[in-house]
C-alpha positions as CSV (number, residue, x, y, z in Angstrom):
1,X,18.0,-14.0,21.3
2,X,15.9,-17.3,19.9
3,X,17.9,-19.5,18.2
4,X,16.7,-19.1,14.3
5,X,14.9,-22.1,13.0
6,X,16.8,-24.3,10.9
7,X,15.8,-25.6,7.0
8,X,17.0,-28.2,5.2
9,X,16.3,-27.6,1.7
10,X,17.1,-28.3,-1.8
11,X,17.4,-25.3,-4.2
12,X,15.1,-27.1,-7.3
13,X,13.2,-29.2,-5.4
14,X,9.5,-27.8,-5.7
15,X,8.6,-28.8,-2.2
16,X,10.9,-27.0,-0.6
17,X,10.6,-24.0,-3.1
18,X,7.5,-23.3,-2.2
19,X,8.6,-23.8,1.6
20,X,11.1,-21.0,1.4
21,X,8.3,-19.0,-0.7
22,X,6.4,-18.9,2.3
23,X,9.6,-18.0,4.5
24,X,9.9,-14.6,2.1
25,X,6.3,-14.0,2.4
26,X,6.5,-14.0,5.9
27,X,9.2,-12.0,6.7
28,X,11.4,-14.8,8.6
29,X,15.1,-15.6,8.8
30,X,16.3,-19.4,9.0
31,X,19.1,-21.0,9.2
32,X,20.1,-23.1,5.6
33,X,21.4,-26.1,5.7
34,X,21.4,-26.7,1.9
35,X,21.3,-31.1,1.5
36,X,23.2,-33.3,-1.1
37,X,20.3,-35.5,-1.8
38,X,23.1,-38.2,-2.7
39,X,24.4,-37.6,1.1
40,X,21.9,-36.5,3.4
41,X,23.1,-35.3,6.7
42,X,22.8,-37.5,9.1
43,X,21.4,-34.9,11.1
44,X,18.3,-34.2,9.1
45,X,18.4,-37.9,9.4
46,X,18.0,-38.1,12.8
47,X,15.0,-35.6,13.3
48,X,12.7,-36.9,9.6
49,X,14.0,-40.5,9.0
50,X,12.0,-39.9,6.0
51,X,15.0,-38.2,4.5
52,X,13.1,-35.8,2.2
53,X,12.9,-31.6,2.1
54,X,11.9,-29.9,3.0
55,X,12.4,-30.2,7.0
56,X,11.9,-27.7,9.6
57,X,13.6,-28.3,13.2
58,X,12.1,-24.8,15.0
59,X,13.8,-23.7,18.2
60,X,11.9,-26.1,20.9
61,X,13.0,-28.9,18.6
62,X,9.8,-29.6,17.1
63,X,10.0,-31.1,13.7
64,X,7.8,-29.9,10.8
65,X,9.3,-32.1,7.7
66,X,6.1,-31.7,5.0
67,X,6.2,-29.0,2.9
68,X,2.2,-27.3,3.1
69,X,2.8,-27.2,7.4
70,X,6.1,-25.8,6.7
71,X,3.8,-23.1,4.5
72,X,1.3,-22.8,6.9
73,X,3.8,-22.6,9.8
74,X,5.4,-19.5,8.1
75,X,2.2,-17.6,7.5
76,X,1.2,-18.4,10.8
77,X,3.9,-16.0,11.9
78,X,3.0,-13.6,9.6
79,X,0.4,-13.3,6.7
80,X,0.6,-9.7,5.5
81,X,-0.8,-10.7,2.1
82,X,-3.4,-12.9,3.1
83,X,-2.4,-15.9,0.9
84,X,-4.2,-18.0,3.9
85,X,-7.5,-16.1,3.2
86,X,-8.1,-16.2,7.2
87,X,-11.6,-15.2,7.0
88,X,-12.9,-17.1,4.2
89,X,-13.9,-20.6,4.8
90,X,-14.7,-21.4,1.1
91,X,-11.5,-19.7,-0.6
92,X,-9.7,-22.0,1.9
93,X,-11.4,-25.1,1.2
94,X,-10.4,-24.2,-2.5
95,X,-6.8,-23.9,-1.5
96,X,-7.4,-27.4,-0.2
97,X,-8.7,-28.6,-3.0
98,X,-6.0,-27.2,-5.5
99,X,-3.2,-28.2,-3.2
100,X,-4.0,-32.0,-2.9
101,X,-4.7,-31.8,-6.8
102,X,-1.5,-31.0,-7.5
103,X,0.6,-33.1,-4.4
104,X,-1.7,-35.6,-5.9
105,X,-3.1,-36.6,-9.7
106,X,-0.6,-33.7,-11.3
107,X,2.4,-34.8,-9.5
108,X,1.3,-38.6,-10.5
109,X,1.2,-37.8,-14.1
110,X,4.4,-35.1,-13.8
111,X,6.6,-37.8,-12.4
112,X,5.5,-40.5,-15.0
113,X,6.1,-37.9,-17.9
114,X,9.2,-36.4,-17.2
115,X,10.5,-39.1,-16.1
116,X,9.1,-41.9,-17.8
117,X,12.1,-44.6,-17.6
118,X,11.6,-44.5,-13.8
119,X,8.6,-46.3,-13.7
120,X,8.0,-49.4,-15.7
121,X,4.9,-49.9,-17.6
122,X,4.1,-46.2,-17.8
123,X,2.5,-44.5,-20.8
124,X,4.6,-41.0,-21.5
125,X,1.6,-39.9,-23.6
126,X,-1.2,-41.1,-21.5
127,X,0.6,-39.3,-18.2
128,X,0.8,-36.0,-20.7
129,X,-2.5,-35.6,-21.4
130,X,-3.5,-36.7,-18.4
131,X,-1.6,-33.9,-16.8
132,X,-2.5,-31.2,-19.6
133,X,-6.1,-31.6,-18.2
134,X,-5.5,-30.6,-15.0
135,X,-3.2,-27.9,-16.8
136,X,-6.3,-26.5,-18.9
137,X,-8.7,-26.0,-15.5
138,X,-6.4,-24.2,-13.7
139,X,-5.5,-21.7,-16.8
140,X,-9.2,-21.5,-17.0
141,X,-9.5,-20.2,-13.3
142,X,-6.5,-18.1,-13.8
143,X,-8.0,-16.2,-17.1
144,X,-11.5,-16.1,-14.7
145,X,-9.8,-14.7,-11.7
146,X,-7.8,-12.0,-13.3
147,X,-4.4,-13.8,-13.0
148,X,-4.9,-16.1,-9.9
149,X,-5.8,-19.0,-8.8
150,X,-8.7,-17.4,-6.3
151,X,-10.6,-14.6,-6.6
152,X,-8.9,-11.7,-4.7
153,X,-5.0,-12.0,-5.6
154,X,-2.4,-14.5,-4.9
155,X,-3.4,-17.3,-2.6
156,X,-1.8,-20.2,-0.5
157,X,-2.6,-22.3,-4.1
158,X,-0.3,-20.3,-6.3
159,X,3.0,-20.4,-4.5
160,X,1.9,-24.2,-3.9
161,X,1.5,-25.3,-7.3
162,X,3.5,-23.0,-9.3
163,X,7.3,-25.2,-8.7
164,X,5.1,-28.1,-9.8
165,X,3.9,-26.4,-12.8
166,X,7.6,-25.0,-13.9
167,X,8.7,-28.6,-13.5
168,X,6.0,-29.6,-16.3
169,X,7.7,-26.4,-18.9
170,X,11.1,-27.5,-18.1
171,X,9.9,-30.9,-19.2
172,X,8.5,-30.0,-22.4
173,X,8.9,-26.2,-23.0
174,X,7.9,-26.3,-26.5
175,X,4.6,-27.8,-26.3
176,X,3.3,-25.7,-22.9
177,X,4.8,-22.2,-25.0
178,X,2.3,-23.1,-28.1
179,X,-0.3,-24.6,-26.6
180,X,-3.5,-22.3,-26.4
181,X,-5.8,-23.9,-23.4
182,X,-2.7,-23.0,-21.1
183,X,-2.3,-19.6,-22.1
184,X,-3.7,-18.1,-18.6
185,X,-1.1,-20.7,-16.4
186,X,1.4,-19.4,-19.0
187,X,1.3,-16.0,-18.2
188,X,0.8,-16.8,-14.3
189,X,4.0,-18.8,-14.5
190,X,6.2,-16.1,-16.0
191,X,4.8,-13.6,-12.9
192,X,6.4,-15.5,-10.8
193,X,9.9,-16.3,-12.8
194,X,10.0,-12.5,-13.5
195,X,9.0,-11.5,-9.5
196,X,12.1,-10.3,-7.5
197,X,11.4,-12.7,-5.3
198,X,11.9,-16.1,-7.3
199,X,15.7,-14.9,-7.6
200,X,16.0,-14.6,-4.0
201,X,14.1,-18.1,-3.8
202,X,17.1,-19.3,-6.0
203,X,20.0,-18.5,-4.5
204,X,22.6,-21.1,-4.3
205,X,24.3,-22.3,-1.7
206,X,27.0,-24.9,-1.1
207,X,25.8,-28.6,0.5
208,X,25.5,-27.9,4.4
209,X,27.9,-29.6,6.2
210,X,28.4,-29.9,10.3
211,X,30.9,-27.1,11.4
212,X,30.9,-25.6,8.1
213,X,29.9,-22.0,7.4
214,X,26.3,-21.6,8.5
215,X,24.1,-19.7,6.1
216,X,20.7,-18.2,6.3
217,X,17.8,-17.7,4.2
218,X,16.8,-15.3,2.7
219,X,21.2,-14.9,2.3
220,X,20.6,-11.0,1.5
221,X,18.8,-10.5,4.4
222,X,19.8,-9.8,8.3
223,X,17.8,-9.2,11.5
224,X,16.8,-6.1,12.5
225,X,18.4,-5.0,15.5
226,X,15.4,-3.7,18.1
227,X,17.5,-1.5,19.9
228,X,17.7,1.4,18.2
229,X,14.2,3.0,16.5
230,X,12.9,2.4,13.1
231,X,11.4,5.6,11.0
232,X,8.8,5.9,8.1
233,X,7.4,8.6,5.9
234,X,3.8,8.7,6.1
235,X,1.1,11.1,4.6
236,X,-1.1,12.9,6.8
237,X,-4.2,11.6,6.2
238,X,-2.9,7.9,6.4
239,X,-2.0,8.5,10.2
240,X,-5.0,9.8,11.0
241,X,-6.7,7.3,10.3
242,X,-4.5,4.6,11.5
243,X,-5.2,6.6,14.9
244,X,-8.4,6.3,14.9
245,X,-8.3,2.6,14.0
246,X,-5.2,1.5,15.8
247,X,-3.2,-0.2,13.0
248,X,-0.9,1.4,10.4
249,X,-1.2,-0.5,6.9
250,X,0.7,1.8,4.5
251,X,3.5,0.3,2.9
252,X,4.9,3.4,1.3
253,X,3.3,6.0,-0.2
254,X,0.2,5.0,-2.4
255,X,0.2,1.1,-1.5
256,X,-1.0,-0.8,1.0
257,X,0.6,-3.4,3.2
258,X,-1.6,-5.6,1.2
259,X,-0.4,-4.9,-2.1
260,X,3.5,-4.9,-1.3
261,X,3.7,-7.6,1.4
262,X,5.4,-5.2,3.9
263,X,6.2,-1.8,5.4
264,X,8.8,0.1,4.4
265,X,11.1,1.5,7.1
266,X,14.1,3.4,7.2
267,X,17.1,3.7,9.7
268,X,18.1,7.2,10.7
269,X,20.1,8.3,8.1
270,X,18.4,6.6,5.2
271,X,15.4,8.7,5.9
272,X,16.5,11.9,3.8
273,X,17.4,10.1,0.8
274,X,13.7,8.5,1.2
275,X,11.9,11.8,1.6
276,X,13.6,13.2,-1.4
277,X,12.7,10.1,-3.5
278,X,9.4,9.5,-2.7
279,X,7.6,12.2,-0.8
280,X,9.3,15.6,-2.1
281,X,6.6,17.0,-3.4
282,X,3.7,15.2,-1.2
283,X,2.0,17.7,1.4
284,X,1.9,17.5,4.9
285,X,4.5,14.3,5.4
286,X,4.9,13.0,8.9
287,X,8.0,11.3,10.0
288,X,6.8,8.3,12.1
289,X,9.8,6.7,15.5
290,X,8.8,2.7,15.9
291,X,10.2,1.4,18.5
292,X,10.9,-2.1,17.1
293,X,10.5,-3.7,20.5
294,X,6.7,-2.9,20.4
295,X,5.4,-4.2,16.8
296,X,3.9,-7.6,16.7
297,X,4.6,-9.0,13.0
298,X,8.4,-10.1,12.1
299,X,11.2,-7.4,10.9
300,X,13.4,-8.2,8.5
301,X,16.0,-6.2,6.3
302,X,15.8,-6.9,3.0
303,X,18.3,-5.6,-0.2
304,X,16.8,-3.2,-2.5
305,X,17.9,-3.4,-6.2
306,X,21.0,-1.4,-5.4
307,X,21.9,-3.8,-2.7
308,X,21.3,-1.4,0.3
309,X,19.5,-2.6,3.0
310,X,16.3,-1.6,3.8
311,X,14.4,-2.8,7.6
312,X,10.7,-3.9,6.6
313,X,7.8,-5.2,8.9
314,X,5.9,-7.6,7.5
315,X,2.7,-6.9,9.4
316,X,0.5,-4.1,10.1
317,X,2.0,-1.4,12.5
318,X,0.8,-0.5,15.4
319,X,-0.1,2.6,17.1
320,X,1.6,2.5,19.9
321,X,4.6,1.1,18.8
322,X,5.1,4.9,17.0
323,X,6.7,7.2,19.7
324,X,6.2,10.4,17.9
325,X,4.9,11.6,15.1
326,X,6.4,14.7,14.1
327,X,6.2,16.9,10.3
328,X,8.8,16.4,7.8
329,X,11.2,18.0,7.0
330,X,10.8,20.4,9.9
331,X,12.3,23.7,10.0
């Protein structure tokens, strides 16, 4: 097996959250090396001299130590939500343009606001208003886009700039609650503090340390094995026409891949409990064998609320990677 990539990472450090955003999104498994920014490894040291998070070492030992090619490394692998926009030049060059806003002008004024002492000679008040500008276009394009950054759903932009823009409320939580231009970033910001996945982004872990315990990220996920087959519930109709297309892009029943970020699977005996949950009273269910050797996007097994693990494939399934498809529950 291909040694996991490894991460170093600092939990509230909004470069590397939005790193390990992407590393949910796409369904990936690294290893965690969690840094004491007061003593940095000396590994991470040796690869990114730079000494900053986030850093990527993948398994060739190529080093990817800023935090958008992290991002775009990730959803390289897998994209199931399309934050990337793959087939639309201008929504990415509006990615572009909101990402090097923020890593530029907004963190400028950010820094010098929050942390005005650090730099002599700046103006607290001029850095705020400054920043609240940028602030009150991007809740404008969030109240035009109904609740995004782009047109079409979350983007590449939002889990970019949305660390960035939590650091601004922590800094003065009073005055981005009450003011009324940001009421759109307000509500986008609380989407993604309320979103399963921002605890998961937040789990701690102790400072990595060289023959220590080893963790990985997500830490309530594993690797699905790919020797033993996979199973999903599917509706009739949704099968036939994956067949005649040749992809699979239900998640479960009535969403898409799209709209969840994955598809939901099911080990042998967690199938039952799914039927009866989901797809009791649904007519003509088929129960769908994947032979996990033969899909193309990455597995991963995630934790539902009740802390079971559940495999999912964070990418469209293909045909023939289903062995049978056979109607559930038979007699």
């Amino acid at each position: 097996m291909t040694p996991l990539p490894i991460l170093y990472s600092f939990r509230r450090c909004p470069y590397a959250m939005r790193a390990r955003w992407a590393v949910l999104e796409a369904g990936l498994l690294v290893q965690w090396r969690e840094v004491e920014l007061k003593a940095k490894p000396a590994a991470m040291l040796e690869v990114s001299p730079k000494g900053t998070v986030p850093v990527l070492v993948l398994a060739d030992g190529t080093t990817v130590d800023e935090s958008v090619d992290v991002m775009h490394w990730a959803l390289h692998q897998a994209d199931p939500r399309d934050l990337t926009r793959r087939h639309c030049l201008t929504q990415q060059a509006e990615i572009h343009e909101l990402v090097t806003t923020n890593d530029g002008a907004f963190k400028h004024h950010l820094d010098r606001f929050k942390y005005t002492d650090r730099y002599p000679g700046a103006c607290k008040d001029q850095h705020q208003q400054a920043g609240l500008a940028i602030l009150h276009r991007w809740s404008q394009r969030i109240e035009g886009h109904e609740g995004w950054l782009l047109e079409g759903g979350c983007s590449l932009a939002d889990i970019a700039l949305f660390p960035f823009v939590r650091q601004w409320r922590i800094a003065d939580p009073q005055g981005f609650d009450s003011d009324p231009g940001l009421q759109g970033i307000r509500g986008w910001l609380q989407a993604f503090l309320d979103h399963p996945g921002f605890e998961r982004l937040m789990q701690r872990a102790d400072p990595w340390a060289q023959g220590g315990h080893q963790p990985h990220f997500p830490a309530d996920a594993i690797a699905v094995p790919t020797d033993q087959p996979l199973f999903h519930l599917a509706l009739a109709e949704d099968w036939a026409q994956a067949e005649r297309g040749g992809l699979y892009s239900i998640s479960t029943r009535g969403l898409s891949l799209q709209q969840v970020g994955f598809i939901h699977l099911s080990w042998r005996d967690q199938v039952s409990d799914t039927f009866r949950r989901f797809y009791a009273d649904a007519q003509e269910v088929l129960l769908l064998t994947v032979d996990p050797r033969r899909v193309l996007a990455p597995l991963r097994a995630d934790a539902v609320p009740s802390g079971e693990l559940f495999p999912h494939l964070y990418g469209a399934l293909p045909v023939e990677a289903v062995t049978s498809a056979i109607p559930y529950p038979t007699d």
